[in-house]
MIMARKE-488855 format. One record per residue (C-alpha): x, y, z; residue number from 0. Coordinates in steps of 0.02 Angstrom, whole numbers, plus 50000, padded with zeros to 5 digits. Example, Ala and Ser with C-alpha at 12.3 -4.5 7.8 and 13.67 -1.06 7.14 Angstrom:
residues 2
<site><X>50615</X><Y>49775</Y><Z>50390</Z><sese>0</sese></site>
<site><X>50684</X><Y>49947</Y><Z>50357</Z><sese>1</sese></site>
end
This chain:
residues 299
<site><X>49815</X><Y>50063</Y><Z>50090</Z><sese>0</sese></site>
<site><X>49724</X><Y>50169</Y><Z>49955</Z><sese>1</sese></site>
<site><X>49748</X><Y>50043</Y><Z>49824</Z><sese>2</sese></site>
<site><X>49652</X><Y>49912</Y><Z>49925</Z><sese>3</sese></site>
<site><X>49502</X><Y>50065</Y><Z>49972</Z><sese>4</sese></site>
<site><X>49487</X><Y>50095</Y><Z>49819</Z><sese>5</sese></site>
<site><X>49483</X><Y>49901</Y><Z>49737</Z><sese>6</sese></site>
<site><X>49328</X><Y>49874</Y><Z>49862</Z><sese>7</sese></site>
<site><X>49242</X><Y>50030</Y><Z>49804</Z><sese>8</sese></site>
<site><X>49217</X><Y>49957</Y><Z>49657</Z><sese>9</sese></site>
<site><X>49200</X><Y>49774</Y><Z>49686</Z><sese>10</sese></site>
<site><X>49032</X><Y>49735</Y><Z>49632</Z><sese>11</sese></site>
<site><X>49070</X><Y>49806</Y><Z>49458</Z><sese>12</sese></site>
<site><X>49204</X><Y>49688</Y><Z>49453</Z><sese>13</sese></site>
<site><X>49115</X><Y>49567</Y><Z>49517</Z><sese>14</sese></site>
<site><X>48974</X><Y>49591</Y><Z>49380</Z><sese>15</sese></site>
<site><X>49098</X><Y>49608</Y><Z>49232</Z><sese>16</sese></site>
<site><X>49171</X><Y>49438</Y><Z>49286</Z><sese>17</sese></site>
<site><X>48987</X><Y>49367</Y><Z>49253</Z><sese>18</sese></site>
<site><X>49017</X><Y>49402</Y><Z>49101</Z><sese>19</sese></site>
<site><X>48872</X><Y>49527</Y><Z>49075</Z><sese>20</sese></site>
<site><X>48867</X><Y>49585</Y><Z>48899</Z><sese>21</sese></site>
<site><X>48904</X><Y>49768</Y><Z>48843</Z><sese>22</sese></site>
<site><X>48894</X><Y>49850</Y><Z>48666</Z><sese>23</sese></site>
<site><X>49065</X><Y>49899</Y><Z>48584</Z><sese>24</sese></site>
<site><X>49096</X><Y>50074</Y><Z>48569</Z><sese>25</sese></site>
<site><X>49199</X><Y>50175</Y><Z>48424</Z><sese>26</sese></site>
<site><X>49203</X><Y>50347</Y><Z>48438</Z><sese>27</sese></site>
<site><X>49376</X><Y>50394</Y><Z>48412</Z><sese>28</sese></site>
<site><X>49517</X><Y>50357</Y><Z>48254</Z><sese>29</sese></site>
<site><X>49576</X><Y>50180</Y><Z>48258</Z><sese>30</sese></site>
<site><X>49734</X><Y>50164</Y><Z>48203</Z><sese>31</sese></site>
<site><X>49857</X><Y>50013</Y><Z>48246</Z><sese>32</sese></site>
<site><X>49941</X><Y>49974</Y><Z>48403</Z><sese>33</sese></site>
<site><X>50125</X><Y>50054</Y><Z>48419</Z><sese>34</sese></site>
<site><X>50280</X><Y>50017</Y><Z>48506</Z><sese>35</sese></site>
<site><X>50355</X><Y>50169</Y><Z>48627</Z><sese>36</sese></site>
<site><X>50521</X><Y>50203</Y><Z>48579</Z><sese>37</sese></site>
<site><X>50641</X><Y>50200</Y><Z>48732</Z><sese>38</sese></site>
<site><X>50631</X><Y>50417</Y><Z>48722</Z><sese>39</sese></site>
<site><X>50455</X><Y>50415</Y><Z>48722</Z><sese>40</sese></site>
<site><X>50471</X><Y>50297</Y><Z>48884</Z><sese>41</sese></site>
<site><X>50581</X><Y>50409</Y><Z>48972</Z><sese>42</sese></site>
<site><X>50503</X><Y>50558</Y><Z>48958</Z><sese>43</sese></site>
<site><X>50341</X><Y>50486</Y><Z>49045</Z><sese>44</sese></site>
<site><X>50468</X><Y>50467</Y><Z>49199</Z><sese>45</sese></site>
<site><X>50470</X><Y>50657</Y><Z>49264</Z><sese>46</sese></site>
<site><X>50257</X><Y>50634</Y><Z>49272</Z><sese>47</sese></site>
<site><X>50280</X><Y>50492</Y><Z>49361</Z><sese>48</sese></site>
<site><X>50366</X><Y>50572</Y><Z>49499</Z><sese>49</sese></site>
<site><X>50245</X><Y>50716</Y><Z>49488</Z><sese>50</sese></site>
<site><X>50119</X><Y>50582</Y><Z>49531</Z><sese>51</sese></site>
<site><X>50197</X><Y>50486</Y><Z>49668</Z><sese>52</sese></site>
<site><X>50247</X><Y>50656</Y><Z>49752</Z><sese>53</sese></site>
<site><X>50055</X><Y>50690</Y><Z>49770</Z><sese>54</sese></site>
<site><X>50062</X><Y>50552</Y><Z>49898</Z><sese>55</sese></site>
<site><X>50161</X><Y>50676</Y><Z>50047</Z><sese>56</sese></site>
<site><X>50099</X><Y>50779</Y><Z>50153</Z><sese>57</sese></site>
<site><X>50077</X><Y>50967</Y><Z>50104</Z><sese>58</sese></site>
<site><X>50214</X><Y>51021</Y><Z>50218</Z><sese>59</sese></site>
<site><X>50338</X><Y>50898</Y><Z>50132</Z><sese>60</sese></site>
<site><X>50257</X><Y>50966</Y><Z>49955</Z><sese>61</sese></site>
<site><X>50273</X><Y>51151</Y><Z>49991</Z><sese>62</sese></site>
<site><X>50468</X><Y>51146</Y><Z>50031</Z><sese>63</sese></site>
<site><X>50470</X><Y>51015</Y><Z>49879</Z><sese>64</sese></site>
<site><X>50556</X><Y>50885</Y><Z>49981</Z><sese>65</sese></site>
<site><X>50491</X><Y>50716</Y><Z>49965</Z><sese>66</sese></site>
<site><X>50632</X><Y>50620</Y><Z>49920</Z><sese>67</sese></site>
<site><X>50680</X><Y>50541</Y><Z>49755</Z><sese>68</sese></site>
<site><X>50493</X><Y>50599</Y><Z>49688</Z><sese>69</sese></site>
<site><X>50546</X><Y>50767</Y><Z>49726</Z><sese>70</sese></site>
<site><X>50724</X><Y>50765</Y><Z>49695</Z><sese>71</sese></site>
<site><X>50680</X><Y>50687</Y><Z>49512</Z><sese>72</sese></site>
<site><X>50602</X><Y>50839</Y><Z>49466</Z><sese>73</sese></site>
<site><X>50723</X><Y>51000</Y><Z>49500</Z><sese>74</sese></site>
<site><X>50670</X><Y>51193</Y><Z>49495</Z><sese>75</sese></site>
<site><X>50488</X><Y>51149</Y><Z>49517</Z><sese>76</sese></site>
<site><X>50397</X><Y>51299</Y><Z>49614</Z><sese>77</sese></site>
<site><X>50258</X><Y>51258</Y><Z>49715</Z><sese>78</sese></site>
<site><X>50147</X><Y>51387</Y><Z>49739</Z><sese>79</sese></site>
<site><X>49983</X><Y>51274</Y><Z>49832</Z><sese>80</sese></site>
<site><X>49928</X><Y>51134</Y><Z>49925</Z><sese>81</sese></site>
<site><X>49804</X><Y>51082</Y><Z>50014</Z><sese>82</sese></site>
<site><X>49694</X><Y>50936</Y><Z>50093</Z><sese>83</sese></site>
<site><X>49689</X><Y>50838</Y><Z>50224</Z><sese>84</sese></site>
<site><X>49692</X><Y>50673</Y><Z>50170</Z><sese>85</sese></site>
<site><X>49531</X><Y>50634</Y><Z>50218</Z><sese>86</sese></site>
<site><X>49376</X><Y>50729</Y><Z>50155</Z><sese>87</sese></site>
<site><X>49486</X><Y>50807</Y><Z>50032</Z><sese>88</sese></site>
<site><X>49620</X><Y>50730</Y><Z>49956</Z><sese>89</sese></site>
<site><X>49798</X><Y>50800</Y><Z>49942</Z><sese>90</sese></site>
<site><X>49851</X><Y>50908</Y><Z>49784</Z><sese>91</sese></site>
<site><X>49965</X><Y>51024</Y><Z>49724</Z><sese>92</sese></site>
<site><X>50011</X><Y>51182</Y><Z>49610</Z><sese>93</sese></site>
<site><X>50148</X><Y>51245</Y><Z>49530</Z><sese>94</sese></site>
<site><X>50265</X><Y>51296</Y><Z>49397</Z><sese>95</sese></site>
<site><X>50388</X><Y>51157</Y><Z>49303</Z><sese>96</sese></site>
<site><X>50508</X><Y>51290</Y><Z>49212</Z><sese>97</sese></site>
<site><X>50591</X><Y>51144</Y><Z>49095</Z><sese>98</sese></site>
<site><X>50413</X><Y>51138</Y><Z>49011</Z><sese>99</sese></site>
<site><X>50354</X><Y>51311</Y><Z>49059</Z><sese>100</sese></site>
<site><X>50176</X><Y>51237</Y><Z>49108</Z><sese>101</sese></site>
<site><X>50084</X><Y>51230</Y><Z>49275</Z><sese>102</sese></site>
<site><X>50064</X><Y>51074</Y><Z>49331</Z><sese>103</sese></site>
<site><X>49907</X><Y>51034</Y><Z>49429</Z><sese>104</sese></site>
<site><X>49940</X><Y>50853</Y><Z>49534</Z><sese>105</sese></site>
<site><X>49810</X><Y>50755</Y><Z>49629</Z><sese>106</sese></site>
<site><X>49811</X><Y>50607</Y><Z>49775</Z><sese>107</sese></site>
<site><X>49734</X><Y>50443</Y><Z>49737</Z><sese>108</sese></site>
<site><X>49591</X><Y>50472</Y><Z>49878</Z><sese>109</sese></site>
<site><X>49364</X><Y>50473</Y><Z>49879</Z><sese>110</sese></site>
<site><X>49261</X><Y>50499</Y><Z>50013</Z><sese>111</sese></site>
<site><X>49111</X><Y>50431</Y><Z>49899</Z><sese>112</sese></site>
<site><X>49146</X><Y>50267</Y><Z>49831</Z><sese>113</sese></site>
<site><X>48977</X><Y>50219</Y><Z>49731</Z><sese>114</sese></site>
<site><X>48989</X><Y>50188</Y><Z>49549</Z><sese>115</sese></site>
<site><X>48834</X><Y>50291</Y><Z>49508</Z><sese>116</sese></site>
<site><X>48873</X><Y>50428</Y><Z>49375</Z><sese>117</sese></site>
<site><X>48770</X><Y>50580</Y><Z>49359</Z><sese>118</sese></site>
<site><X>48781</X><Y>50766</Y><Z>49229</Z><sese>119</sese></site>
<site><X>48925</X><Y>50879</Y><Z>49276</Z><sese>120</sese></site>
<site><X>48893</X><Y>51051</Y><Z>49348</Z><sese>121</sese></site>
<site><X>48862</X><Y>51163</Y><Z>49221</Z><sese>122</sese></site>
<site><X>48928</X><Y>51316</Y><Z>49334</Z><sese>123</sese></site>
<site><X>49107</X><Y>51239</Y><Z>49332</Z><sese>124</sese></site>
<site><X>49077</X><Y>51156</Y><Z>49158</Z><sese>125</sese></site>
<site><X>48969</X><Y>51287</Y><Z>49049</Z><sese>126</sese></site>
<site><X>48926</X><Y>51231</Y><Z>48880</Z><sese>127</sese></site>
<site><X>48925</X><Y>51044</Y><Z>48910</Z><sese>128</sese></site>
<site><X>48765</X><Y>50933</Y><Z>48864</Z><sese>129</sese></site>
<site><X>48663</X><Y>50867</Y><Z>48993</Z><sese>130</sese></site>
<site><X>48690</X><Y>50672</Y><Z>48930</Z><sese>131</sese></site>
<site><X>48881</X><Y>50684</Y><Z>48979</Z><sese>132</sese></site>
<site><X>48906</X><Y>50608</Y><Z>49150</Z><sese>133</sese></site>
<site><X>49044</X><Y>50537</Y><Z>49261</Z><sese>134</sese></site>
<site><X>49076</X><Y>50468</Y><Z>49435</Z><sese>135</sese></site>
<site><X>48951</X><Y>50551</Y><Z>49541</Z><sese>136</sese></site>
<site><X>49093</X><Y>50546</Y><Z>49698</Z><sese>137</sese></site>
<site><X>49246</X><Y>50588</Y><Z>49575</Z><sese>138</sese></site>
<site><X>49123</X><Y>50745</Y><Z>49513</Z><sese>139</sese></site>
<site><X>49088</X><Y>50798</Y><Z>49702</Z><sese>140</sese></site>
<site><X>49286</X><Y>50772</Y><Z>49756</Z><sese>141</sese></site>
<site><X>49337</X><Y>50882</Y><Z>49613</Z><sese>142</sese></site>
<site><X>49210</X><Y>51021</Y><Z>49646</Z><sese>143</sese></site>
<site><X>49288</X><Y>51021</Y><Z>49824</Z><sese>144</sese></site>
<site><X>49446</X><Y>51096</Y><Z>49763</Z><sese>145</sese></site>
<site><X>49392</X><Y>51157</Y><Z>49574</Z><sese>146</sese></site>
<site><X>49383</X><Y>51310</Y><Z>49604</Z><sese>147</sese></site>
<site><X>49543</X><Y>51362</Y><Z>49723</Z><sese>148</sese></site>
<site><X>49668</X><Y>51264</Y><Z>49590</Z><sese>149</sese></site>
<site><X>49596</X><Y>51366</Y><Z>49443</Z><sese>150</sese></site>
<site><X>49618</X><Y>51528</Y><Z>49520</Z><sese>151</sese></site>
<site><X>49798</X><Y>51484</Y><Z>49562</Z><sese>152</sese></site>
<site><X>49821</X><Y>51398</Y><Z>49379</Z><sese>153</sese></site>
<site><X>49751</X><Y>51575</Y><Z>49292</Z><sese>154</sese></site>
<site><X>49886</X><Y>51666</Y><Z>49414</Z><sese>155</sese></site>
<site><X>50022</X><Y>51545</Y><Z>49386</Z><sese>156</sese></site>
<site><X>49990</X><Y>51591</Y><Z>49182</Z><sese>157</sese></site>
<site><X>50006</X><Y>51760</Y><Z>49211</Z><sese>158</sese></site>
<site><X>50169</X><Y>51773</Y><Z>49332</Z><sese>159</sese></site>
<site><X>50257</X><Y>51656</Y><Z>49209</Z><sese>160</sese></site>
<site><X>50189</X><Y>51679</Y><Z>49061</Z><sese>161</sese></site>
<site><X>50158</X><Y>51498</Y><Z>49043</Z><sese>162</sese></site>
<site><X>50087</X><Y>51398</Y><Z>48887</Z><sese>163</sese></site>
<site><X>50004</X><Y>51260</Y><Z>48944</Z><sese>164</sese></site>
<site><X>49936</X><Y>51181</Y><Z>49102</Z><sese>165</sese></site>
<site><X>49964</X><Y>50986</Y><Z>49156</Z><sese>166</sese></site>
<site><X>49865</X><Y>50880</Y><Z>49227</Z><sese>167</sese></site>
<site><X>49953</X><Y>50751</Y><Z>49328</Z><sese>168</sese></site>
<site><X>49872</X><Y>50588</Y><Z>49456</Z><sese>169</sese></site>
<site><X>49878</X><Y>50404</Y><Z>49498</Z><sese>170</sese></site>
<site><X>49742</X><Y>50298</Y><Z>49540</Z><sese>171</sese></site>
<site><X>49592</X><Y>50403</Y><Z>49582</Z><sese>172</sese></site>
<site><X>49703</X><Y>50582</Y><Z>49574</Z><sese>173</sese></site>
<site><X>49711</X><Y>50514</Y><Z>49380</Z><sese>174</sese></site>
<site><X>49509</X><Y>50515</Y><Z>49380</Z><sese>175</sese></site>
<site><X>49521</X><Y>50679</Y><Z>49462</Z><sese>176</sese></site>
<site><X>49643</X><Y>50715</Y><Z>49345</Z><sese>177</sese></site>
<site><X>49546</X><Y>50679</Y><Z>49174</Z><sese>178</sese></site>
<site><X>49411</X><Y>50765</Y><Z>49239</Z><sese>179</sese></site>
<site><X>49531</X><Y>50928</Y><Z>49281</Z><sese>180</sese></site>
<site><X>49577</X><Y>50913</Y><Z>49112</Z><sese>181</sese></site>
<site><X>49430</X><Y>50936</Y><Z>49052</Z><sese>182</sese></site>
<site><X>49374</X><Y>51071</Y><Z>49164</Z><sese>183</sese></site>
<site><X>49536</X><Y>51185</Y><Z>49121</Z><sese>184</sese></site>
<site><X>49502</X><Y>51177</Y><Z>48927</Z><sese>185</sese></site>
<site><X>49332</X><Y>51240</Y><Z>48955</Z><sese>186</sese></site>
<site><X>49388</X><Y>51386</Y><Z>49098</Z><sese>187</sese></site>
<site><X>49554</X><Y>51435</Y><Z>49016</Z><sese>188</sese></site>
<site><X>49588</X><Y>51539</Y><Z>48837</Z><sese>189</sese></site>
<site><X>49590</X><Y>51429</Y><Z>48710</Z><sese>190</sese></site>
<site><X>49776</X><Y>51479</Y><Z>48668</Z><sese>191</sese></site>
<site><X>49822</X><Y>51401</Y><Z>48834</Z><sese>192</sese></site>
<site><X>49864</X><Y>51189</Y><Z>48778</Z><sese>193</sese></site>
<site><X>49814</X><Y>51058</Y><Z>48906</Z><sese>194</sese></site>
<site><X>49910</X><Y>50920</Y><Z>48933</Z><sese>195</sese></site>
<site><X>49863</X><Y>50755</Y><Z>49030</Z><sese>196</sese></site>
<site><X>49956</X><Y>50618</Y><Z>49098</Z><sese>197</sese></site>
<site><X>49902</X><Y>50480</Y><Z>49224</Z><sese>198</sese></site>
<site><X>49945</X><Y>50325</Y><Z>49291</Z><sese>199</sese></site>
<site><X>49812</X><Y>50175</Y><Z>49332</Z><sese>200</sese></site>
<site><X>49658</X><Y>50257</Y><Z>49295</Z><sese>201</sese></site>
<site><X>49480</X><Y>50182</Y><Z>49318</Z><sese>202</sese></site>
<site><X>49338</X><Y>50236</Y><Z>49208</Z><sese>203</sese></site>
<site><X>49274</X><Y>50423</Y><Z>49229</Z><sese>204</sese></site>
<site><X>49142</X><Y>50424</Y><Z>49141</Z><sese>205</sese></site>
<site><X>48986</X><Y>50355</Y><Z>49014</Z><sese>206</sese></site>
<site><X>49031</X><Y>50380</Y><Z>48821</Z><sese>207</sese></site>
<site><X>48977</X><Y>50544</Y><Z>48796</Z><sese>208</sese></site>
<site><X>49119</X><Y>50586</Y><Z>48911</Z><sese>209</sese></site>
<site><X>49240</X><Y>50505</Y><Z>48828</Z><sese>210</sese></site>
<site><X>49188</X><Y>50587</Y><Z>48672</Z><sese>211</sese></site>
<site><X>49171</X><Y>50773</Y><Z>48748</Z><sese>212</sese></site>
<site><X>49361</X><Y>50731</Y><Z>48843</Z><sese>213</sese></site>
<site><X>49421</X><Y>50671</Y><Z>48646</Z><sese>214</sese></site>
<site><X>49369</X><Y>50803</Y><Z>48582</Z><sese>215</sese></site>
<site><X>49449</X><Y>50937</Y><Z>48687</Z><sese>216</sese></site>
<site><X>49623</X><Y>50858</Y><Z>48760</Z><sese>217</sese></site>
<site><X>49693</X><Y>50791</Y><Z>48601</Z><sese>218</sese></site>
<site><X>49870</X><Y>50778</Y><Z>48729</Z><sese>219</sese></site>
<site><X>49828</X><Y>50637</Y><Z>48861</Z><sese>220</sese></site>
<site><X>49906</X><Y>50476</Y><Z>48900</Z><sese>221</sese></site>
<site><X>49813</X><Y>50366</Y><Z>49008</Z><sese>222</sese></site>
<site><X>49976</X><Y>50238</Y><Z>49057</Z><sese>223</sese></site>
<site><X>49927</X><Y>50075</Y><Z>49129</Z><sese>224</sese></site>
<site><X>50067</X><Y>49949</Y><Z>49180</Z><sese>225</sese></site>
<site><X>50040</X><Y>49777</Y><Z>49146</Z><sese>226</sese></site>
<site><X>49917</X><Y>49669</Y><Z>49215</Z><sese>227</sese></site>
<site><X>49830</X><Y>49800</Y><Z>49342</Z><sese>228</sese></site>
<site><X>49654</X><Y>49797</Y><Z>49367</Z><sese>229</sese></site>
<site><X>49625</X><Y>49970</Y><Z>49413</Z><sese>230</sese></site>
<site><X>49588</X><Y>50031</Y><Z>49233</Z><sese>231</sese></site>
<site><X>49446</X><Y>49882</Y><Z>49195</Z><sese>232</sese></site>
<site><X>49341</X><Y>49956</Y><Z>49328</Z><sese>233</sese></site>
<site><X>49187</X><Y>50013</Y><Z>49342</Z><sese>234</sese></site>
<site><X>49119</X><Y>49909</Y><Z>49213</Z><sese>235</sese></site>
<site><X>49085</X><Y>49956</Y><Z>49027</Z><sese>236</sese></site>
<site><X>48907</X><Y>49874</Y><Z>49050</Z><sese>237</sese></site>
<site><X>48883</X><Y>49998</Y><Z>49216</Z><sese>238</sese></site>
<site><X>48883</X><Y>50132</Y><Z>49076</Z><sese>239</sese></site>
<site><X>49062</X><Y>50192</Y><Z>49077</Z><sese>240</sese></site>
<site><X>49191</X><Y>50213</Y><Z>48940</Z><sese>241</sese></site>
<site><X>49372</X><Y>50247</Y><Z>48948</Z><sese>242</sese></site>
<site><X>49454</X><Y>50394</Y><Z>48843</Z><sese>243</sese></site>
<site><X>49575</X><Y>50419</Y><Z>48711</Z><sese>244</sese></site>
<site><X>49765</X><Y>50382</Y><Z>48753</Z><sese>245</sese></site>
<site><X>49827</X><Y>50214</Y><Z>48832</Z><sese>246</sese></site>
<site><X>49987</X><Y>50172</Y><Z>48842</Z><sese>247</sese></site>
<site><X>50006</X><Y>50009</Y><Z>48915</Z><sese>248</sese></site>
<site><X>50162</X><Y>49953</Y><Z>48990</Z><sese>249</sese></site>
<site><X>50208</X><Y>49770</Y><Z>48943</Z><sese>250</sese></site>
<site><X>50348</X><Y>49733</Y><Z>49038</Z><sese>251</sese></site>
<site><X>50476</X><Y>49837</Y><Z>49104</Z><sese>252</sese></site>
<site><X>50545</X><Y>49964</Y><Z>48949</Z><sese>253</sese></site>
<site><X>50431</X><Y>49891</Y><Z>48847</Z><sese>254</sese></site>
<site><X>50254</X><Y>49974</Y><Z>48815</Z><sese>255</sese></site>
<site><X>50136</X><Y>49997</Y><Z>48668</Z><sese>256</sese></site>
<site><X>50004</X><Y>50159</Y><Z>48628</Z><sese>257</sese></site>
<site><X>49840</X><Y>50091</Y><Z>48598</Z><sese>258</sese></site>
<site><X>49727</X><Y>50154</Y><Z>48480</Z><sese>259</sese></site>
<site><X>49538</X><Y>50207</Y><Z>48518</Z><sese>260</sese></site>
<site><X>49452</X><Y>50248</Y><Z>48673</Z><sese>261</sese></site>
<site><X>49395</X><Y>50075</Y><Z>48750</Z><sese>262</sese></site>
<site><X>49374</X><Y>49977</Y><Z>48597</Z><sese>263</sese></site>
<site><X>49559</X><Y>49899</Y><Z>48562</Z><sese>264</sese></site>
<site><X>49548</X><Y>49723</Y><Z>48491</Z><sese>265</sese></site>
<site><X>49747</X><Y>49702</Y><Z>48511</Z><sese>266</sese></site>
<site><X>49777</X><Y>49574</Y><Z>48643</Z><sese>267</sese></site>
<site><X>49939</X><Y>49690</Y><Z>48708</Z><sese>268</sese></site>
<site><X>49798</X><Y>49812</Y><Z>48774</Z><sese>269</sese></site>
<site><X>49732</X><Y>49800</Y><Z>48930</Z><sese>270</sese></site>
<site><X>49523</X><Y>49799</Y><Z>48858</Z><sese>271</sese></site>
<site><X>49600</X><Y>49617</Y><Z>48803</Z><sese>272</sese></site>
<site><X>49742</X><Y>49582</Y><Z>48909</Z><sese>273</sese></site>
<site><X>49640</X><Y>49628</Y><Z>49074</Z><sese>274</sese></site>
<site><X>49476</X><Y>49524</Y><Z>49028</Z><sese>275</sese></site>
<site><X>49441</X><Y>49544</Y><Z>49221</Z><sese>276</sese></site>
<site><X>49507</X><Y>49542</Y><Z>49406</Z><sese>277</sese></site>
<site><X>49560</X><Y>49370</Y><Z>49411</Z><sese>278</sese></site>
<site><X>49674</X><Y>49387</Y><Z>49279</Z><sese>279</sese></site>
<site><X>49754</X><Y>49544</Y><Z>49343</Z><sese>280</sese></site>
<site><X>49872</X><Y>49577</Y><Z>49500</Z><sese>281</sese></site>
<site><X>49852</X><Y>49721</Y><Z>49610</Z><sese>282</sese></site>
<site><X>50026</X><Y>49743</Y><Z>49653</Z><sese>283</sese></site>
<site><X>50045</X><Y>49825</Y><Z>49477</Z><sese>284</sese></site>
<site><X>49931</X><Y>49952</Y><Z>49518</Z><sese>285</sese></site>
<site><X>50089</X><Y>50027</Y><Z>49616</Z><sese>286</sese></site>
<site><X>50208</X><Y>50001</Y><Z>49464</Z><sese>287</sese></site>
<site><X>50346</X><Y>50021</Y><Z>49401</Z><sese>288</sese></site>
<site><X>50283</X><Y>50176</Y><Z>49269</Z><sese>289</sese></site>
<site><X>50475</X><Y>50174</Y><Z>49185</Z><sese>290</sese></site>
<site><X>50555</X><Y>50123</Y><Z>49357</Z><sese>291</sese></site>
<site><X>50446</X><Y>50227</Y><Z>49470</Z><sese>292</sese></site>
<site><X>50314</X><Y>50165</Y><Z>49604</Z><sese>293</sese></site>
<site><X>50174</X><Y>50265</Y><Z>49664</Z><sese>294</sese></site>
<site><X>50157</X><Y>50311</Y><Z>49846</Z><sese>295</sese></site>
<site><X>50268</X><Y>50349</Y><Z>49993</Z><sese>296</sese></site>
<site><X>50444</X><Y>50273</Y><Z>49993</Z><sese>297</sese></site>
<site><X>50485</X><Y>50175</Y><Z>50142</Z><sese>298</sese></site>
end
C-alpha cells in the first residue's frame, strides 16, 4: 500500500522525534487564533478531495474521466494529460474544472527516492530563488521528472480557456509534489494568473526558508490533515524541515479548525500538539475521511 511505503521512508525521523530530540520553534508567518470551519467552508474542500483520490487510477480511467464516485463527484472536468507509470513516475493529471475556470494540476501519492535528505532547488525550473531554500531531495527529483510537460500543458490550458488561476491538487506525497508545484507555477506563470493549493496528509517539504519563500508566494493553500494521522509530523522539525502556512485540521467528522502559523501552533486542536509523535497517531487516518471522502482506489 503507498501509505505503508511511504510511513517506512521516513521511519527513522519518526523514530528520532519520538526521542524526543530537541528543535528550535520557528515563527515566520502571522499568528492569529485557531478558528472553527463553518459547515460551507467544509464542503467546499469536498470537490478537491475527489480531485485527489482520482489521482489514484490509472491514466486510461483518468483520460475518459471515469473513476467512479471520485470522478463522478466532479462533473464537466476536461482532461487534457496524464501520464506515469506508477512506478518511476508517479501518476498525474491536467485539465480544466469550468465551475472554477482554473486548471487543475493533480498528483499520485508515489517516490522512487525515499531519503529524508533535503538539498537547493534547481534554479533552471525555479529562477530567482536563494540558494539556502531547500526541500526533499527525492520530492525535488520526482517533480523535475514531470515539471516541465505539466507547465507547458498548464500555459496552453490558460490560453484555450482563458483561465484565471491554476490548482494544485495531491494526497500524501502528490500533496508534497503538490506544494512544491505550487510554488513552481507562481514563479513560471504571469503574475496575474492566482495559484491555488489544496492537499490532503502532507509531510514536510521543506527547511524554513521554504516555508517562508512558499508563504510568501501562495497566500491560497490549505494543507488539510484529518485527525490523528501521522503523515504530516514527518520528517522531523529537528531533521531541518518546517511545514507551511495553511492547516486545517479535521477533528472529527464535520468538525475541523484552521490553524494559524506555519509549524508553530501552540493550540492543542492542531496537529504540531495533537500529533506529539507516531505512537499517538493512527495510520488508518492517513486515508480519511477529508469531509466524507477516502483517498485511493474504491473497492
Amino acid at each position: 500500500m503507498f501509505f505503508l511505503s511511504f510511513a517506512s521512508s521516513f521511519m527513522l525521523a519518526c523514530i528520532l522525534q519520538v526521542a524526543g530530540v530537541s528543535h528550535p520553534a520557528m515563527r515566520r508567518a502571522n499568528v492569529s487564533t485557531v478558528t472553527k470551519m463553518s459547515s460551507t467552508q467544509l464542503d467546499e474542500m469536498v470537490p478537491y478531495a475527489h480531485f485527489a483520490s482520482a489521482a489514484y487510477y490509472s491514466p486510461i480511467m483518468i483520460n475518459a474521466w471515469k473513476c467512479g464516485e471520485a470522478c463522478e463527484a466532479v462533473p464537466g472536468f476536461n482532461v487534457s494529460l496524464t501520464g506515469g507509470n506508477d512506478d518511476s513516475i508517479q501518476y498525474y493529471y491536467v485539465g480544466y474544472w469550468p465551475t472554477k475556470n482554473t486548471v487543475v494540476v493533480t498528483h499520485e501519492a508515489d517516490l522512487t527516492d525515499a531519503n529524508a535528505l533535503t538539498r537547493r532547488l534547481d534554479p533552471t525550473l525555479f529562477p530567482g530563488v536563494d540558494s539556502n531554500v531547500e526541500v526533499h531531495s527525492g520530492l525535488a527529483d520526482e517533480h523535475a521528472r514531470t515539471a516541465s510537460i505539466i507547465l507547458k500543458e498548464v500555459k496552453s490550458l490558460i490560453s484555450q480557456y482563458n483561465a484565471k488561476s491554476v490548482t494544485l491538487i495531491g494526497h500524501s506525497l502528490g500533496a508534497a509534489l503538490a506544494e512544491i508545484e505550487c510554488v513552481f507555477m507562481a514563479l513560471n506563470l504571469p503574475s496575474s494568473i492566482a495559484i491555488k493549493g489544496v492537499t490532503f496528509g502532507t509531510p514536510r517539504v521543506g527547511n524554513p526558508a521554504w516555508a517562508a519563500l512558499f508563504d510568501s508566494l501562495v497566500p491560497d493553500f490549505q494543507r488539510i490533515n484529518n485527525k490523528k494521522d501521522i503523515v504530516p509530523i514527518v520528517p522531523g522539525r529537528f531533521m531541518g524541515f518546517s511545514h507551511v502556512q495553511g492547516e486545517v485540521h479535521i477533528l472529527s467528522n464535520g468538525d475541523a479548525v484552521q490553524c494559524p502559523g506555519d509549524d508553530d501552533a501552540t493550540d492543542d486542536q492542531c496537529t504540531i500538539k495533537s500529533v506529539p509523535n507516531i505512537f499517538v497517531g493512527k495510520t488508518s487516518d492517513h486515508l480519511g475521511p477529508y469531509q466524507g471522502v477516502y483517498m485511493g482506489l474504491s473497492p
